[in-house]
N, CA, C and O of each residue as an XYZ file, in Angstrom:
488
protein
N    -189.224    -83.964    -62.151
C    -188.935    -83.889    -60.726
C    -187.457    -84.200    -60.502
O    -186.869    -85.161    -60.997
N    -186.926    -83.279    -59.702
C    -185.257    -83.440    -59.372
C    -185.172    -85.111    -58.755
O    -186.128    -85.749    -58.315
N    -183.840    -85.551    -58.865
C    -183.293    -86.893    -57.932
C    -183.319    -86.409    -56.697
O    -182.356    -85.717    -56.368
N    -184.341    -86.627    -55.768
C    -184.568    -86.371    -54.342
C    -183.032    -87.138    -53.862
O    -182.463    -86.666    -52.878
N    -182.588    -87.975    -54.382
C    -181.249    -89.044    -53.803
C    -180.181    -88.787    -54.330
O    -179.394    -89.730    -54.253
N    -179.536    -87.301    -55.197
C    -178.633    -87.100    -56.224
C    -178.345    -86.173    -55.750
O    -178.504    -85.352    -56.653
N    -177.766    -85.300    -54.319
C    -177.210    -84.035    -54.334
C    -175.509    -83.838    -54.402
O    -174.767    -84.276    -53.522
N    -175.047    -83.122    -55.570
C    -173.844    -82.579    -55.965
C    -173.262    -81.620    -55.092
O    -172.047    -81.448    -55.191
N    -174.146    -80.718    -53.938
C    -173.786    -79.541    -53.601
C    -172.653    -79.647    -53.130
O    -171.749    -78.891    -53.487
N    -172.437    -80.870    -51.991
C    -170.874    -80.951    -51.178
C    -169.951    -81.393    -52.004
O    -168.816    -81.301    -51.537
N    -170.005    -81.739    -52.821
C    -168.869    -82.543    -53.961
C    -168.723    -80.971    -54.876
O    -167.532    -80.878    -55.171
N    -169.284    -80.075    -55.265
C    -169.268    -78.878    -56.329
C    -168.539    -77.907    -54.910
O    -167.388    -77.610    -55.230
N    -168.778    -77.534    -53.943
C    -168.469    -76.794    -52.934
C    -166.879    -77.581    -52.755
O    -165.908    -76.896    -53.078
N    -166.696    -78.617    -52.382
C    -165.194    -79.077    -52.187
C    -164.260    -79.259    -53.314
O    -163.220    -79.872    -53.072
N    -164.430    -78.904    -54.285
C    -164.278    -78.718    -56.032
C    -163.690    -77.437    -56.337
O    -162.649    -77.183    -56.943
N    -164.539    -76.680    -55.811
C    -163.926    -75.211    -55.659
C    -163.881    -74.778    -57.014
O    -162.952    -73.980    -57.139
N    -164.507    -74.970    -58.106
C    -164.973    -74.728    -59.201
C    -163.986    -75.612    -60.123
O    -163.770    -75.100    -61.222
N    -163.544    -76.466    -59.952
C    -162.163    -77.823    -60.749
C    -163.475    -78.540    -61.353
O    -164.376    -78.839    -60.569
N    -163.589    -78.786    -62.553
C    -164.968    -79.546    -63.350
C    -163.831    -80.881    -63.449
O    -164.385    -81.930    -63.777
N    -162.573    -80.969    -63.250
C    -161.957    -82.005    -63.418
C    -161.643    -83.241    -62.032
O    -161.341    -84.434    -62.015
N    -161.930    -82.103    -60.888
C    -161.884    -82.932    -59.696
C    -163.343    -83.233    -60.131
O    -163.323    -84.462    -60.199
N    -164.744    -82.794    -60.505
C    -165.737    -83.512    -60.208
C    -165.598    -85.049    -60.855
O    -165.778    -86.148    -60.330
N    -165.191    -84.658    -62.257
C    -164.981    -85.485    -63.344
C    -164.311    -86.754    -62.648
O    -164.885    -87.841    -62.595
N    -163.253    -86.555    -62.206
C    -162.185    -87.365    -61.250
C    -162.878    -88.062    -59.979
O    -162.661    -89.224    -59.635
N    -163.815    -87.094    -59.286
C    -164.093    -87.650    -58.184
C    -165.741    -89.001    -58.440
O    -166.021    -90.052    -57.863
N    -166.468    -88.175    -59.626
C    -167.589    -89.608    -59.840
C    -167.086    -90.497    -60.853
O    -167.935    -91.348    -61.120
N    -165.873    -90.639    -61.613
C    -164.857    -91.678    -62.151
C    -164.693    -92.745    -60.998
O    -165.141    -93.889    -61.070
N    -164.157    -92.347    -60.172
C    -164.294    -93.199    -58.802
C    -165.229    -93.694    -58.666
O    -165.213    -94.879    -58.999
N    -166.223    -93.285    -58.260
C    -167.126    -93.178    -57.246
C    -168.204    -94.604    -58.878
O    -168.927    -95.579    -58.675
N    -167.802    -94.046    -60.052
C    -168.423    -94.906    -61.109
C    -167.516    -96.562    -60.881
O    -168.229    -97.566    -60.872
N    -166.485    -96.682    -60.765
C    -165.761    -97.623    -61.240
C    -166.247    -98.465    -59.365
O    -166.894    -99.507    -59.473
N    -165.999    -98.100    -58.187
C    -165.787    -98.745    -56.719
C    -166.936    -99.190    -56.409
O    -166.936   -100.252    -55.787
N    -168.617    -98.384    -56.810
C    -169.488    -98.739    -55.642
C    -170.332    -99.568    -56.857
O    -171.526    -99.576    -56.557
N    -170.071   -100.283    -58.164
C    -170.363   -101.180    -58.631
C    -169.661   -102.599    -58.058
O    -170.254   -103.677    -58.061
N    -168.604   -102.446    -57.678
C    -167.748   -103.460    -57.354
C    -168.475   -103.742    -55.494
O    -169.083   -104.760    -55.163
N    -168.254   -102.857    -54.804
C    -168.865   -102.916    -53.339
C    -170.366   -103.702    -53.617
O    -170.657   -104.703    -52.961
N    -171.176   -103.209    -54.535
C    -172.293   -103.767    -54.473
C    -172.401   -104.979    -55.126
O    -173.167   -105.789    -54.604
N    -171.898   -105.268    -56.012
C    -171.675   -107.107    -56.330
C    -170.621   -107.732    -55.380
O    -170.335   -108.890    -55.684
N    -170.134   -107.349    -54.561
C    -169.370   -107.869    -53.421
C    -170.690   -107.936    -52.677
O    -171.182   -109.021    -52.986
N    -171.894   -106.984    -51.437
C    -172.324   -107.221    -51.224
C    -173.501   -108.471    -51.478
O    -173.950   -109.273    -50.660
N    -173.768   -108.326    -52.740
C    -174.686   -109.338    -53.463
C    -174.182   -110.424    -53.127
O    -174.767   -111.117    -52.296
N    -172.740   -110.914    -53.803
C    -172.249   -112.193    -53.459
C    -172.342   -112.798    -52.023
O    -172.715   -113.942    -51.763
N    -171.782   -111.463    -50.775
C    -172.130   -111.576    -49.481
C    -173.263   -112.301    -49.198
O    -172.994   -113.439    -48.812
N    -174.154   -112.106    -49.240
C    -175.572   -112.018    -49.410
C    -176.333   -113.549    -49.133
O    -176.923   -114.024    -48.163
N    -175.847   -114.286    -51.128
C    -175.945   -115.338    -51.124
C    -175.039   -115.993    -50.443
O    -175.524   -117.106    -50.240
N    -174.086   -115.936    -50.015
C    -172.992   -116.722    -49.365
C    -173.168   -116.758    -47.764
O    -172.569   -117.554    -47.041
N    -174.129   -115.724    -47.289
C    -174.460   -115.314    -45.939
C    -173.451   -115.429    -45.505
O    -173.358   -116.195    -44.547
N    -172.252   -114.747    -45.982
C    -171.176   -113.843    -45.639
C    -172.208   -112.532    -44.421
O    -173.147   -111.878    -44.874
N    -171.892   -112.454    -43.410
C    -172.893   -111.251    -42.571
C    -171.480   -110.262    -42.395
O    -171.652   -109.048    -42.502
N    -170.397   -110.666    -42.185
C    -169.376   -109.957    -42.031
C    -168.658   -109.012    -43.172
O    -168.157   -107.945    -42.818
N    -168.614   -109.481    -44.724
C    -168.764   -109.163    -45.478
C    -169.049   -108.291    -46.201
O    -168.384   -107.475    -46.841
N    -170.783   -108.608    -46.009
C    -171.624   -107.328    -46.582
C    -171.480   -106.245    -44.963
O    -171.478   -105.018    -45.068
N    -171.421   -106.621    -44.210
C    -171.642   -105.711    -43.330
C    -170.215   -104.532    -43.708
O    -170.375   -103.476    -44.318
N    -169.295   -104.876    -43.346
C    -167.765   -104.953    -44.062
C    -167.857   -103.475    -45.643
O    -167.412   -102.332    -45.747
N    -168.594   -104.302    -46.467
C    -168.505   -103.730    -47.673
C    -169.789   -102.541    -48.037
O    -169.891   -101.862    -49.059
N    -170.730   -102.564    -46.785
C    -172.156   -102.226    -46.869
C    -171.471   -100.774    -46.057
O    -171.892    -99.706    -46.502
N    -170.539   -100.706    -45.008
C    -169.801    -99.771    -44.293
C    -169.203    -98.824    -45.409
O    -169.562    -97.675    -45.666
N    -168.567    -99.300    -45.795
C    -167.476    -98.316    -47.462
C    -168.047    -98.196    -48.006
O    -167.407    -97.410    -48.704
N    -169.420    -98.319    -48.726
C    -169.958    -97.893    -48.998
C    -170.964    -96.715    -48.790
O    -171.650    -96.036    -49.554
N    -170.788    -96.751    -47.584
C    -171.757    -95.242    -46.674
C    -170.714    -94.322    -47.079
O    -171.077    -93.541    -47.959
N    -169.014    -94.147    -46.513
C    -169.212    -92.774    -47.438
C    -169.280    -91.900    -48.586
O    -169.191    -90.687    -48.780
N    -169.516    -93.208    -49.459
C    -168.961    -92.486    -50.909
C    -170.587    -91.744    -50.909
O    -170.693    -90.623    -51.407
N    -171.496    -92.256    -50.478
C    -172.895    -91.827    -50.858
C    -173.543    -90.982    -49.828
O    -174.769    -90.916    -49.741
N    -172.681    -90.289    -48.989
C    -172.688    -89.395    -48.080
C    -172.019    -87.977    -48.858
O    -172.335    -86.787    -48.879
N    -171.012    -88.736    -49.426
C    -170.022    -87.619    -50.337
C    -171.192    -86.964    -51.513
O    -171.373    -85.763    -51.715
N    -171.806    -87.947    -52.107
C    -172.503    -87.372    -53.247
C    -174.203    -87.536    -53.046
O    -175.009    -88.004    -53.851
N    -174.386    -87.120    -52.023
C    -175.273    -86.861    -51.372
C    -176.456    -87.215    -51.799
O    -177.378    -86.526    -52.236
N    -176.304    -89.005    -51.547
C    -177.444    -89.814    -51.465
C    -177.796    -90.338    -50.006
O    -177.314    -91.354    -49.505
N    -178.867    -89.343    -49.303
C    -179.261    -89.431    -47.649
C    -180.341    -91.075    -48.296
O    -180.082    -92.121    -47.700
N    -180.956    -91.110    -48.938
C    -181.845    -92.010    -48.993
C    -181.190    -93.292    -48.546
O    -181.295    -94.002    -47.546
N    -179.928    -93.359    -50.503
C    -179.383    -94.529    -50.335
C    -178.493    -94.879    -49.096
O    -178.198    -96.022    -48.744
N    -178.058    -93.547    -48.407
C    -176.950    -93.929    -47.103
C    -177.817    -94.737    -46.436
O    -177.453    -95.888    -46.193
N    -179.333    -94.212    -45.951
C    -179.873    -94.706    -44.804
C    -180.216    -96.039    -45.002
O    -180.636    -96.485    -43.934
N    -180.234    -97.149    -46.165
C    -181.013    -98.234    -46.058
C    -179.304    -98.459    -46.241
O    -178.900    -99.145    -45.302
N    -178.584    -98.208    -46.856
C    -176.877    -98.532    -46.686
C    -176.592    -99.060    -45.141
O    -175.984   -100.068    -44.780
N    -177.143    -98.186    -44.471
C    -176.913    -97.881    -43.078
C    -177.770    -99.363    -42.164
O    -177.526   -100.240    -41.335
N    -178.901    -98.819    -43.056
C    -180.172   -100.384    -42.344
C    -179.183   -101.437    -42.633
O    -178.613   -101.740    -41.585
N    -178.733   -102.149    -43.692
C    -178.152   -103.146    -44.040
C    -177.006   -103.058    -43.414
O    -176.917   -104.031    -42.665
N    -176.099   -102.397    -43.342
C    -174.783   -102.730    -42.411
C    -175.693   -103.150    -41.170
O    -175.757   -104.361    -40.961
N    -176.242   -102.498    -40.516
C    -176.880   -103.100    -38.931
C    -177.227   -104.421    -38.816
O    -176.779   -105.297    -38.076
N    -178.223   -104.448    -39.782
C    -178.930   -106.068    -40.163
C    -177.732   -106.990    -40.082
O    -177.540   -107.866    -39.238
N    -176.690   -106.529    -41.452
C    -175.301   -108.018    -41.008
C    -174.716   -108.256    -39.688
O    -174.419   -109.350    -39.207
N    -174.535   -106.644    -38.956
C    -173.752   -106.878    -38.225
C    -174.571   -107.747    -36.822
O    -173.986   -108.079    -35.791
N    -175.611   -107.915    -37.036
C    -176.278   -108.143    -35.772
C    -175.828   -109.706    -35.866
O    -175.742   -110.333    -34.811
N    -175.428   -110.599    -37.578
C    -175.106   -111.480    -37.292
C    -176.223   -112.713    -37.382
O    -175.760   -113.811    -37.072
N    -177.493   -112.691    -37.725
C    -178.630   -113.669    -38.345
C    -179.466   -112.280    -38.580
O    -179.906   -111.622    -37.638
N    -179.592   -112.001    -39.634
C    -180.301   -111.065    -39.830
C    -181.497   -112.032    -40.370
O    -181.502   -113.254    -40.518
N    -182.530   -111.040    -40.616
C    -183.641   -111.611    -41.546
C    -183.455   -111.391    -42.768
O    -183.700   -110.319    -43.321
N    -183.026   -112.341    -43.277
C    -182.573   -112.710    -45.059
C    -183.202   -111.831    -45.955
O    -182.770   -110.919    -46.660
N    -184.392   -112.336    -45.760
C    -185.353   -112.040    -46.265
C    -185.739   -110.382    -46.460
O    -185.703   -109.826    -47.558
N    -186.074   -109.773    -45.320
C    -185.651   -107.996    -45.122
C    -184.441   -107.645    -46.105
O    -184.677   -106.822    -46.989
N    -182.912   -108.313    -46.006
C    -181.832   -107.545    -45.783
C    -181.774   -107.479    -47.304
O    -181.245   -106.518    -47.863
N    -182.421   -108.691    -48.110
C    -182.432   -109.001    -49.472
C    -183.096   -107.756    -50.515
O    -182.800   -107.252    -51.598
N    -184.189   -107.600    -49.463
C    -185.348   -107.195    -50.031
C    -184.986   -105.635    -50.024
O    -185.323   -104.939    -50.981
N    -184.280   -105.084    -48.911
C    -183.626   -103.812    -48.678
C    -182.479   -103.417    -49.571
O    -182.207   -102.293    -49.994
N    -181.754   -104.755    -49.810
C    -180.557   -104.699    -50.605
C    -181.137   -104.394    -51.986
O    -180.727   -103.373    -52.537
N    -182.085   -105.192    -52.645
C    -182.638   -104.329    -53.721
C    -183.338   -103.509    -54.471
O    -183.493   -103.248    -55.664
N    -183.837   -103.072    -53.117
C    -184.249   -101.702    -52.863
C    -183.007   -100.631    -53.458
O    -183.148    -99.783    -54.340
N    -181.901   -100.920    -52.770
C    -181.093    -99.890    -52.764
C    -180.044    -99.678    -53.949
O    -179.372    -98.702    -54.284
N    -180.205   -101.369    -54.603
C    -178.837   -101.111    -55.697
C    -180.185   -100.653    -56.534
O    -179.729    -99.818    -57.315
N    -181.605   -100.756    -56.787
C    -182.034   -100.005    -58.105
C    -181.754    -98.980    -57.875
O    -181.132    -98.434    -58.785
N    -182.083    -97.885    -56.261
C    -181.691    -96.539    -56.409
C    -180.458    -96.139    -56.756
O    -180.373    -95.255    -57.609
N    -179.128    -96.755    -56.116
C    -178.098    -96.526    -56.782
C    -177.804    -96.796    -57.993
O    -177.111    -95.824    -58.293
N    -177.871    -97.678    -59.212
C    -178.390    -97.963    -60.314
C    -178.531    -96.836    -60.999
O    -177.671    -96.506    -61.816
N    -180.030    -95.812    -60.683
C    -180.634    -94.784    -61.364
C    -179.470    -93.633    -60.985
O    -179.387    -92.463    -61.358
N    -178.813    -94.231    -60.311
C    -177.890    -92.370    -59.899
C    -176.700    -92.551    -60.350
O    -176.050    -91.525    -60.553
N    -176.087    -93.803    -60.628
C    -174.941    -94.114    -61.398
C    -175.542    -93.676    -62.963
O    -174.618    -93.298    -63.683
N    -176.722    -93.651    -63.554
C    -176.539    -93.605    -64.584
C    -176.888    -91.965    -64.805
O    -176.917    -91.516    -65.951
N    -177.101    -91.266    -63.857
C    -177.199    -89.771    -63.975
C    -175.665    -89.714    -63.696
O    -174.940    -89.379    -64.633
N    -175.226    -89.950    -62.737
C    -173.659    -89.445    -62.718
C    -172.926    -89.392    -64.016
O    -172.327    -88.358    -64.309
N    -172.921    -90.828    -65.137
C    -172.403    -90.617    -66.043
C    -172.619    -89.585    -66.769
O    -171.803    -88.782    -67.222
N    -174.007    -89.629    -66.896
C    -174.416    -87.983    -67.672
C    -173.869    -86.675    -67.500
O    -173.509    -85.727    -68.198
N    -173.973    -87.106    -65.884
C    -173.428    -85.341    -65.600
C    -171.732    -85.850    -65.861
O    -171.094    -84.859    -66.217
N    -170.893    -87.030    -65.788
C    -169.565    -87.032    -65.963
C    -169.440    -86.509    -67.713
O    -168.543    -85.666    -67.720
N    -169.763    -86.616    -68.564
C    -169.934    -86.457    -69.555
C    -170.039    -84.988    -70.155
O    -169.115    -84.503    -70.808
N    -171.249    -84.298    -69.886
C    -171.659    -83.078    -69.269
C    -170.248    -82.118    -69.393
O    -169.795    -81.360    -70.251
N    -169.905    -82.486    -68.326
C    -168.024    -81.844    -67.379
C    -167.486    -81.889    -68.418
O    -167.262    -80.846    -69.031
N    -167.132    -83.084    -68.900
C    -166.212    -83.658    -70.061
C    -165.997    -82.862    -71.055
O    -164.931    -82.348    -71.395
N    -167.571    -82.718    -71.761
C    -167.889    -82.414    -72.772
C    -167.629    -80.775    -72.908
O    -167.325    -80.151    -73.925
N    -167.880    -80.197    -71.337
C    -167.471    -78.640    -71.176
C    -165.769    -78.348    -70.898
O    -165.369    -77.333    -70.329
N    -165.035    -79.236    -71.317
C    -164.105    -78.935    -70.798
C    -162.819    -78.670    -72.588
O    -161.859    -77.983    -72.939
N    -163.595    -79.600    -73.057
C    -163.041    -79.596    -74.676
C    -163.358    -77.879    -75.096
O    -163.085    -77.458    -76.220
């Protein structure tokens, strides 16, 4: 079954057939939204609400770009939850790891497909 949460189409369409901008563009996208999401985490425990809300935001568009609607939308739940400012911990926690396993499983397809590129380009 395809990654219902993994679409390439707008990232391959703004590429314009460059296997090196893709290469280039989930290099990024590999190295930043590991860092955003252990920033959020730390947020989290620190009930930092500004923070994760903050870092839970920059994170919506990279996963808009590579067209994860799933992960945007609980991305999206969790920025709201901080910003409201006492969220329910408990929810925002429980949502939060919800969302880094899905992102998780799509970081480790990205490498594949970064690889993939790589490997077609030799």
């Amino acid at each position: 079954m395809p990654n219902s949460d993994l679409n390439l189409s707008f990232l391959h369409e703004i590429a314009d057939g460059s296997d090196e901008f893709v290469i280039e563009s989930i290099d990024m996208f590999l190295t930043h939204t590991p860092e955003l999401l252990k920033t959020i985490d730390g947020a989290i425990a620190n009930r930092d609400w500004v923070v994760v809300a903050s870092a839970a935001h920059k994170l919506k568009s990279n996963l808009g770009f590579f067209g994860m609607p799933v992960s945007l939308g609980m991305i999206l739940e969790i920025e709201l939850m901080a910003k409201s400012g006492a969220p329910d911990i408990e929810a925002l926690t429980s949502k939060f790891n919800e969302v880094k396993g899905l992102i998780s499983a799509n970081l480790i397809s990205l490498m594949k497909i970064r690889e993939e590129k790589k490997a077609g380009l030799q």
